[in-house]
BAZATI-310914 format. One record per atom (N, C-alpha, C): atom name; y, x negated, z; residue number from 1; residue in one letter. Coordinates in steps of 0.02 Angstrom, whole numbers, plus 50000, padded with zeros to 5 digits. Each point is the difference from the previous one (the first is absolute). Layout:
 site north  east    up pos code
   CA     Y     X     Z NUM    A
...
This chain:
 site north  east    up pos code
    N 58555 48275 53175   1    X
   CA 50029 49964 49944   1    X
    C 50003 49925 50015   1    X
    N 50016 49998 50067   2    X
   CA 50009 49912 50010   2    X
    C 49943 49983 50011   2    X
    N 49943 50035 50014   3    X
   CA 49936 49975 50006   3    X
    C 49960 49967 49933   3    X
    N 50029 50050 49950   4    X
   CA 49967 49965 49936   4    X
    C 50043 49964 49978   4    X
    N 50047 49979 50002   5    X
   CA 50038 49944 49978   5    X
    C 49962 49933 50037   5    X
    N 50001 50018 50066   6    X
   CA 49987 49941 50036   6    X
    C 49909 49962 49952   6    X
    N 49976 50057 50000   7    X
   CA 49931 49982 49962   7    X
    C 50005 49974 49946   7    X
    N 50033 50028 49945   8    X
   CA 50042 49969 49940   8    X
    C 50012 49941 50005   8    X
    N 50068 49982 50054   9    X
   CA 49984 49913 50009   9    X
    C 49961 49976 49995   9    X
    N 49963 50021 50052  10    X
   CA 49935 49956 50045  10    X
    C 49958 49982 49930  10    X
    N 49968 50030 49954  11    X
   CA 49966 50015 49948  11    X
    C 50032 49960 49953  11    X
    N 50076 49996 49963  12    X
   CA 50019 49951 49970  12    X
    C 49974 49933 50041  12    X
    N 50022 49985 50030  13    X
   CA 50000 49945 50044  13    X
    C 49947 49968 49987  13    X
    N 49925 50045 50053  14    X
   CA 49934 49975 50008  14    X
    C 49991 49990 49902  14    X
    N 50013 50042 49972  15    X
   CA 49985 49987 49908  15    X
    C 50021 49927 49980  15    X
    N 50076 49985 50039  16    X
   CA 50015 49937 49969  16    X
    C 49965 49936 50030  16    X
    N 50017 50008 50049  17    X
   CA 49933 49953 50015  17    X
    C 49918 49990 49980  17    X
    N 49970 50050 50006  18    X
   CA 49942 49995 49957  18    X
    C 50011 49973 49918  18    X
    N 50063 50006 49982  19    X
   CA 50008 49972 49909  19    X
    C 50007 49934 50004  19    X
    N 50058 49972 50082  20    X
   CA 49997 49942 49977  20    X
    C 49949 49965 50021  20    X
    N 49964 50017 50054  21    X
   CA 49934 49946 50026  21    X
    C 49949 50007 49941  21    X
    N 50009 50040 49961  22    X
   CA 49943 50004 49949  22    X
    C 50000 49960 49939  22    X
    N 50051 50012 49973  23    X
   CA 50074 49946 49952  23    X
    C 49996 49931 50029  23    X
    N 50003 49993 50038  24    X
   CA 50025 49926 50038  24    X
    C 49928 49942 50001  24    X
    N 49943 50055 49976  25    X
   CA 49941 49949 50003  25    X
    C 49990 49962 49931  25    X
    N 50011 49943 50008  26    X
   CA 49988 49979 49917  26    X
    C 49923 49976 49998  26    X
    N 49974 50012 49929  27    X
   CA 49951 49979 49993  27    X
    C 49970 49923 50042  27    X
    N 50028 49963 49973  28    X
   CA 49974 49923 50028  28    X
    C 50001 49993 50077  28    X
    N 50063 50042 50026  29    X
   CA 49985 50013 50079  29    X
    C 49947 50038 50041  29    X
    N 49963 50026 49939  30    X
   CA 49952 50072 50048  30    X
    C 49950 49969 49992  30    X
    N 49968 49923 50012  31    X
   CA 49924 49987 50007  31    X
    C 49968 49975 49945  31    X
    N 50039 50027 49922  32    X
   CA 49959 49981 49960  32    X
    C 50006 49938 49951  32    X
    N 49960 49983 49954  33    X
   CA 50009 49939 49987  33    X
    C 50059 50000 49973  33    X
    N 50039 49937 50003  34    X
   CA 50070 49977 49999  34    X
    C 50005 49981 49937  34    X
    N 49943 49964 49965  35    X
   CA 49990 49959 49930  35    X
    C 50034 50047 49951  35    X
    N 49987 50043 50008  36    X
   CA 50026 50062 49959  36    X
    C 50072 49983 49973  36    X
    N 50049 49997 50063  37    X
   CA 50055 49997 49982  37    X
    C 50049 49935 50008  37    X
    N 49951 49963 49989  38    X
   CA 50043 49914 49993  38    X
    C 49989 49985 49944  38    X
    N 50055 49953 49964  39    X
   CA 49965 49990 49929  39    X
    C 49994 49935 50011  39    X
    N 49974 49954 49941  40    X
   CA 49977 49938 50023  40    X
    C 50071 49958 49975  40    X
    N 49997 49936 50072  41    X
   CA 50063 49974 49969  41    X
    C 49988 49946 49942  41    X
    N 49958 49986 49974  42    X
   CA 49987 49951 49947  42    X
    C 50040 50029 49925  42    X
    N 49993 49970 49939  43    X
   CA 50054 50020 49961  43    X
    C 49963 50071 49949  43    X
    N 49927 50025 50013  44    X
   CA 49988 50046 49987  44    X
    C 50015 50089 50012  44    X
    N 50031 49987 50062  45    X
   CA 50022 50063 50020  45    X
    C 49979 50068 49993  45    X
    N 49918 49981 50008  46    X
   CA 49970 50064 50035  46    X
    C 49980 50011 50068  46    X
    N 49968 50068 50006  47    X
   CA 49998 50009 50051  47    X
    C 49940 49962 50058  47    X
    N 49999 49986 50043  48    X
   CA 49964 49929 50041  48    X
    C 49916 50050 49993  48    X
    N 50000 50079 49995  49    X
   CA 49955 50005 50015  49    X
    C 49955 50018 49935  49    X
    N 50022 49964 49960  50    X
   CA 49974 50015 49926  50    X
    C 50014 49932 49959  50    X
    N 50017 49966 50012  51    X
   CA 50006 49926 49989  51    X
    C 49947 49949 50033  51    X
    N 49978 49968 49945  52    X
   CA 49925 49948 49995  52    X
    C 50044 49919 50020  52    X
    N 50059 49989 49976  53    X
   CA 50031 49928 49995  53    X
    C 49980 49966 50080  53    X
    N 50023 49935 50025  54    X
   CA 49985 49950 50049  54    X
    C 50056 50022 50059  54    X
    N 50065 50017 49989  55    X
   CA 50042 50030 50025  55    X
    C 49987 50075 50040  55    X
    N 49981 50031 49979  56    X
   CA 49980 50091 50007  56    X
    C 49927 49960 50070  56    X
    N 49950 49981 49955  57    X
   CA 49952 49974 50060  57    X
    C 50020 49980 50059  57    X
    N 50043 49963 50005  58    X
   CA 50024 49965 50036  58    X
    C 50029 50039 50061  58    X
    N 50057 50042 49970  59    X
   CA 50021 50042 50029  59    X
    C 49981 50047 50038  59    X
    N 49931 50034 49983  60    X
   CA 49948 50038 50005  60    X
    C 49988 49988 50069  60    X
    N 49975 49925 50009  61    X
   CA 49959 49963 50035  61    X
    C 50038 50010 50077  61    X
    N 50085 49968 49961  62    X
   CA 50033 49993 50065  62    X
    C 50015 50074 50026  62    X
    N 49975 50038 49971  63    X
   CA 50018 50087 50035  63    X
    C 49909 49990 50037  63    X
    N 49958 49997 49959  64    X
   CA 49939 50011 50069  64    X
    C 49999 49959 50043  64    X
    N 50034 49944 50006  65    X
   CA 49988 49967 50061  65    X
    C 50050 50030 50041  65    X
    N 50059 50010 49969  66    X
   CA 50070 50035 50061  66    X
    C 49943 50056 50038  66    X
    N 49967 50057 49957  67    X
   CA 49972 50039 50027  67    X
    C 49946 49999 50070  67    X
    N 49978 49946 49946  68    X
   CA 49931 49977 50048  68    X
    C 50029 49975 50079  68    X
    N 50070 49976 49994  69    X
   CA 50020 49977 50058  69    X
    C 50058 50043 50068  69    X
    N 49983 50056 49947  70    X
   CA 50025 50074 50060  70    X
    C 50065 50007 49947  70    X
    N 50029 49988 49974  71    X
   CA 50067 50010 49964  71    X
    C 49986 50082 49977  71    X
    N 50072 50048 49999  72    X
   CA 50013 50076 50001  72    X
    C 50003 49978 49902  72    X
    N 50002 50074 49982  73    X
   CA 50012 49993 49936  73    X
    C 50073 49959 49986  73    X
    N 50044 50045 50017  74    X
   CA 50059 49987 50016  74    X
    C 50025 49922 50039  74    X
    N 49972 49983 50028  75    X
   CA 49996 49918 50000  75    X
    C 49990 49962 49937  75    X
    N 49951 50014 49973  76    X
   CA 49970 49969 49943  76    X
    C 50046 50001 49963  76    X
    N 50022 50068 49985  77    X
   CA 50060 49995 49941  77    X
    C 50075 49969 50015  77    X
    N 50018 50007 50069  78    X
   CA 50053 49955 50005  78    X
    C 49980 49938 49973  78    X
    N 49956 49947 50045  79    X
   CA 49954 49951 49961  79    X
    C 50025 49963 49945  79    X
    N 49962 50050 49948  80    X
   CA 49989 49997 49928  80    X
    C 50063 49972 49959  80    X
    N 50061 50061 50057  81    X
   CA 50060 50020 49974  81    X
    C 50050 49923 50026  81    X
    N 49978 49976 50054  82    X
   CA 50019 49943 50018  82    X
    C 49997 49945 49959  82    X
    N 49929 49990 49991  83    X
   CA 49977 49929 49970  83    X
    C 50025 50000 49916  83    X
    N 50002 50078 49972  84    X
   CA 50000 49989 49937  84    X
    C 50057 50047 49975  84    X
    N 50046 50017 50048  85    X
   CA 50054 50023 49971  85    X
    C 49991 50087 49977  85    X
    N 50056 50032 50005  86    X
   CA 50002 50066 49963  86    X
    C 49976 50019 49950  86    X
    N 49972 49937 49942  87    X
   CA 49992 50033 49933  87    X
    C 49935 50025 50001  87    X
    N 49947 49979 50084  88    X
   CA 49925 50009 49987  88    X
    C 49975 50048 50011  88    X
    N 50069 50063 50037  89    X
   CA 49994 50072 50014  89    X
    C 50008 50037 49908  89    X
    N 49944 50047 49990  90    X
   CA 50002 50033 49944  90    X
    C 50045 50048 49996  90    X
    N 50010 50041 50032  91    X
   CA 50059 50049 50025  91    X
    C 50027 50003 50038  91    X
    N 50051 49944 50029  92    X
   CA 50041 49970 50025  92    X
    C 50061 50053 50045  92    X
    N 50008 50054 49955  93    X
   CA 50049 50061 50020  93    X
    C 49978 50041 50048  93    X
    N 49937 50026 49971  94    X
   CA 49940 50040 50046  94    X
    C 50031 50009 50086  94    X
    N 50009 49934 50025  95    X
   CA 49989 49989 50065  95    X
    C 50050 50027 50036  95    X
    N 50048 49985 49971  96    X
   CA 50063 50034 50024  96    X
    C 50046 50066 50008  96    X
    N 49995 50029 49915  97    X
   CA 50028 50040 49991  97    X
    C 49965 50083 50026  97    X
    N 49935 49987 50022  98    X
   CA 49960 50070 50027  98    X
    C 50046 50024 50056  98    X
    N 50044 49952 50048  99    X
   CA 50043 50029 50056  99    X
    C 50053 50025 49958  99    X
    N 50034 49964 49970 100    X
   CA 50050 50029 49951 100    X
    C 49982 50067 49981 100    X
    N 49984 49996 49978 101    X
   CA 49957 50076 49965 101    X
    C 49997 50051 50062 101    X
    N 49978 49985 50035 102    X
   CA 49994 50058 50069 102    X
    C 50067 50002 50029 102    X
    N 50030 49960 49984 103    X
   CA 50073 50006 50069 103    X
    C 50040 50047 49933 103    X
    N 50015 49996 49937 104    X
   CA 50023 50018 49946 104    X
    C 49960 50091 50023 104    X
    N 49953 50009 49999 105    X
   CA 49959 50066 50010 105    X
    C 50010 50035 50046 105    X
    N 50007 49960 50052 106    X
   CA 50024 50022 50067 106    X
    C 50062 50005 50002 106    X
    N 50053 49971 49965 107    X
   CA 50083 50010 50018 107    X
    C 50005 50070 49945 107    X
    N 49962 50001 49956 108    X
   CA 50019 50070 49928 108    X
    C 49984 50066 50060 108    X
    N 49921 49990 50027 109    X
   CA 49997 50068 50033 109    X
    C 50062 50024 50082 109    X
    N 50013 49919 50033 110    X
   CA 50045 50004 50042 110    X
    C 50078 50048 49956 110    X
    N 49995 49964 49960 111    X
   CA 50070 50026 49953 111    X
    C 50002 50070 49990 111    X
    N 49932 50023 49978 112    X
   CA 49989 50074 49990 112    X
    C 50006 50042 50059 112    X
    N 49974 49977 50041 113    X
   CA 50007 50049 50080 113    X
    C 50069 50023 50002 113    X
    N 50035 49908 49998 114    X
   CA 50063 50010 50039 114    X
    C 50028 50065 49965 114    X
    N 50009 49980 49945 115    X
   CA 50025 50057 49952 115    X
    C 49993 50064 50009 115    X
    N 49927 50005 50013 116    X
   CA 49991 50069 49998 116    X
    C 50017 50029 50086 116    X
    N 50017 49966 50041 117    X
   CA 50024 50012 50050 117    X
    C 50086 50021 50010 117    X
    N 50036 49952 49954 118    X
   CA 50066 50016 49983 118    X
    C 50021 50050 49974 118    X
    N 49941 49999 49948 119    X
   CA 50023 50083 49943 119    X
    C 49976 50072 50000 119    X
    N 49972 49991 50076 120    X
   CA 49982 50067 50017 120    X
    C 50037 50040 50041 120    X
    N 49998 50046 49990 121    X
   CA 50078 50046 50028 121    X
    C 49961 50042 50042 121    X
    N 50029 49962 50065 122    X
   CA 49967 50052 50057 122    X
    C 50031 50086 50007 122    X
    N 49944 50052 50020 123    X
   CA 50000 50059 49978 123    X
    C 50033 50026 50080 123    X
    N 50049 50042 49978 124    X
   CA 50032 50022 50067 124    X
    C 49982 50041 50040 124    X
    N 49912 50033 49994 125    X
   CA 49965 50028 50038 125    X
    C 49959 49956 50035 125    X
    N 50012 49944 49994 126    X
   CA 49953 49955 50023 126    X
    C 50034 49960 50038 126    X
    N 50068 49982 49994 127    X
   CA 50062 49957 50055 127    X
    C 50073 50056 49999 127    X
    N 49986 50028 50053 128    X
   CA 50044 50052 50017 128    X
    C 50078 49984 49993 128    X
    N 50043 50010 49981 129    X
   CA 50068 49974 50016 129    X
    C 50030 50047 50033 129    X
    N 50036 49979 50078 130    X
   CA 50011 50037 50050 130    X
    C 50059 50049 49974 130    X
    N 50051 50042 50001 131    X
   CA 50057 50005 49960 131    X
    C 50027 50011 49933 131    X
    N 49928 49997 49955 132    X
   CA 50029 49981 49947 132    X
    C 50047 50057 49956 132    X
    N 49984 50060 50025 133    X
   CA 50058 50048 49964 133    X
    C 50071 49990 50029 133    X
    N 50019 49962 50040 134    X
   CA 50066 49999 50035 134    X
    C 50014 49923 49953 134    X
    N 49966 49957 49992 135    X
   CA 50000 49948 49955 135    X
    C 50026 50012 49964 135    X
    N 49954 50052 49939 136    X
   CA 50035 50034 49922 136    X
    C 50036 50025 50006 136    X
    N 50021 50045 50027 137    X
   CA 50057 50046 50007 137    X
    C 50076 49946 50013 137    X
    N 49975 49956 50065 138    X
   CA 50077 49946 49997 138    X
    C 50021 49956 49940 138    X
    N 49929 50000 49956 139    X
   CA 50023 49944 49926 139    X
    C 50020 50050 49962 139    X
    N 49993 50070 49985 140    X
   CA 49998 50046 49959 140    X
    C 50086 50018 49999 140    X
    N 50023 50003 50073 141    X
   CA 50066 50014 50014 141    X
    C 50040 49915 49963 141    X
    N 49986 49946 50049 142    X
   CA 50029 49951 50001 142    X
    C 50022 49986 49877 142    X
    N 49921 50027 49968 143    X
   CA 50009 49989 49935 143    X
    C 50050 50025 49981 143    X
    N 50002 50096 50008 144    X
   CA 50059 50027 49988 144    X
    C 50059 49983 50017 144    X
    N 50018 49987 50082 145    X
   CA 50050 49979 50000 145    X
    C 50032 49914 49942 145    X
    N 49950 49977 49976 146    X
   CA 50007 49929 49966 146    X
    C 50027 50040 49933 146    X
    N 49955 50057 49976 147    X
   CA 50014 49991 49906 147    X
    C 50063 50061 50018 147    X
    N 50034 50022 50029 148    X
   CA 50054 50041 50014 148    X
    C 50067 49952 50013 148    X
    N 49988 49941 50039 149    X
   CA 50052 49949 49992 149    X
    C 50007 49969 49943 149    X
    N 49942 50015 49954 150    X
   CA 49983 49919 49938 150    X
    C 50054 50073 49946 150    X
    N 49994 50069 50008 151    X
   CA 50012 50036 49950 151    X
    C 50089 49999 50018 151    X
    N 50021 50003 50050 152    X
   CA 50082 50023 50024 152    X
    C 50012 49947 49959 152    X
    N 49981 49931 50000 153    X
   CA 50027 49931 49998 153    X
    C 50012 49998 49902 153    X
C-alpha cells in the first residue's frame, strides 16, 4: 500500500513538473521570430511583423542586427522592452502568469491529496489496536456509570 502511494507522489510530482517546464515556454522565448509579438511603437499600433510604416522597419532592423550580434531571443526582447517601454510587448500578461497558473494547479492537486489523506479512515485490519476490547468495555462502563448519575440527578 505504501508502495503505491509512494509512486502516486512520485507521478504527481514528475506530472507537475513536466506541465510547468512545458507552460513556462513562451512563444517569443523558444527561438522563434519575436516580430510576431511586439507591436510597433509608432501611433499605428500594429503588429511590427505585419506593419510596412518607417518605425516597424526600423525596429525590424534593430532586432537583426541584435541577432546578428549573438543576442538570445530573450535578450532581444528585454531590449525592445527597454528602449521602447512595455507597450511594445503584444501580450504583455503571457509572460508571467503561466507560473501562476502552475503553482495555482499544483496547490488544487496538493490540496486534494492532503484531503484525501485526512478523510480516509484507516481500516482496523490494517493498524491493529493493541487492547482494544478492554478499551470499549472501560468507555462502555465509564458511559453507564455517566447517564445513571445524569438520571438520579
Amino acid at each position: 500500500m505504501a508502495n503505491n502511494m509512494n509512486k502516486s507522489v512520485s507521478l504527481v510530482f514528475v506530472s507537475g513538473v513536466l506541465v510547468f517546464l512545458l507552460a513556462s515556454i513562451h512563444p517569443a522565448l523558444a527561438g522563434e521570430d519575436i516580430t510576431p509579438h511586439l507591436v510597433c511603437p509608432c501611433e499605428c499600433a500594429m503588429i511590427i511583423s505585419t506593419c510596412d510604416c518607417p518605425t516597424a522597419q526600423r525596429v525590424k532592423n534593430e532586432i537583426t542586427q541584435m541577432k546578428n550580434s549573438g543576442f538570445s531571443d530573450k535578450q532581444v526582447y528585454s531590449a525592445m522592452q527597454a528602449g521602447y517601454g512595455d507597450g511594445i510587448i503584444a501580450h504583455p500578461g503571457k509572460m508571467n502568469n503561466t507560473s501562476l497558473w502552475i503553482a495555482g494547479v499544483l496547490s488544487v492537486l496538493f490540496l486534494i491529496f492532503i484531503g484525501y489523506i485526512v478523510a480516509r479512515k484507516p481500516n482496523p485490519a490494517i493498524i491493529p489496536i493493541p487492547g482494544r476490547e478492554k478499551y470499549e468495555g472501560q468507555f462502555e462502563e465509564e458511559y453507564r456509570n455517566f447517564v445513571s448519575e445524569l438520571e438520579e440527578t
